[in-house]
C-alpha positions as CSV (number, residue, x, y, z in Angstrom):
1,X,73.6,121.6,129.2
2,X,72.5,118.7,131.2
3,X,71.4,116.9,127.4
4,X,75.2,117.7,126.2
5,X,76.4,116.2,129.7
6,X,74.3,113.3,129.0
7,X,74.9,113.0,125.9
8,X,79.0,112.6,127.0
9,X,78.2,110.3,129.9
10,X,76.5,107.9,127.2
11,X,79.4,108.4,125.1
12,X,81.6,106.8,128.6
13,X,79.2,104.1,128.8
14,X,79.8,103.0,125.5
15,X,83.6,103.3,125.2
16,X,84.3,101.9,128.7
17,X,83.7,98.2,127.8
18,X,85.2,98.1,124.4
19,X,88.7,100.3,125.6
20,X,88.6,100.0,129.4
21,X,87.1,102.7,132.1
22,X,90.7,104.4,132.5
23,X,90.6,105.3,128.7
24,X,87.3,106.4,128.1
25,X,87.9,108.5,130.6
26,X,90.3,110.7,128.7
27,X,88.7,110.2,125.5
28,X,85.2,112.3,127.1
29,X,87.4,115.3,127.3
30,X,88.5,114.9,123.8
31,X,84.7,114.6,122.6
32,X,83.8,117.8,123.9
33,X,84.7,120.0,121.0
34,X,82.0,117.6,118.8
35,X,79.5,119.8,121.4
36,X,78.2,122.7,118.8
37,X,75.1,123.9,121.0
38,X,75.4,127.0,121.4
39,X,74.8,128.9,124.8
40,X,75.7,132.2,126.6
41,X,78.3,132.9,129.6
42,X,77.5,136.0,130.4
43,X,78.2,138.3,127.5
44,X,79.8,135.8,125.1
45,X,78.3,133.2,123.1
46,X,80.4,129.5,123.0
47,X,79.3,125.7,122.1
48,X,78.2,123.9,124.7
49,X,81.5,121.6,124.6
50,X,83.8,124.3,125.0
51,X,82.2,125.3,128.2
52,X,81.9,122.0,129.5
53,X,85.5,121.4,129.2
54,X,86.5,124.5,130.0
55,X,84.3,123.4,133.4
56,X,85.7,120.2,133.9
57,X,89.4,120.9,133.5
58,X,88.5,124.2,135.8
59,X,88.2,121.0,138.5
60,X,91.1,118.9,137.3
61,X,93.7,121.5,136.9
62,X,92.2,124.4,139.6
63,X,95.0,126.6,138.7
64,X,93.0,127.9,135.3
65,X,90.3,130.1,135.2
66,X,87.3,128.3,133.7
67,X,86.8,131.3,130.9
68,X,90.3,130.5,129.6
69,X,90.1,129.5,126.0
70,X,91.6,125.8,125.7
């Protein structure tokens, strides 16, 4: 997980100059689904980038359950 987290803060680092900080913001979200690893929540299997967003808009929008498909 922490290499596909990486691997998306990298992705900020590279956009953010070219398209500004405020958009490559919400492009990160949007790259999470290219994410394919795949891991185990409990008894389910998902790609790494599905859980990660599920995660991260778990903290943005806090009215969602974070095991809520997207």
């Amino acid at each position: 997980m922490a290499r596909e987290a990486g691997r998306l803060l990298a992705l900020h680092r590279r956009l953010a100059p070219a398209v500004g900080f405020r958009n490559a913001v919400l492009a990160v979200p949007g790259a999470t689904d290219m994410l394919l690893h795949p891991i185990s929540v409990g008894a389910e299997q998902t790609a790494s980038g599905r859980w990660i967003a599920a995660e991260l808009f778990a903290v943005l929008v806090p009215d969602i359950s974070p095991f809520e498909p997207l």
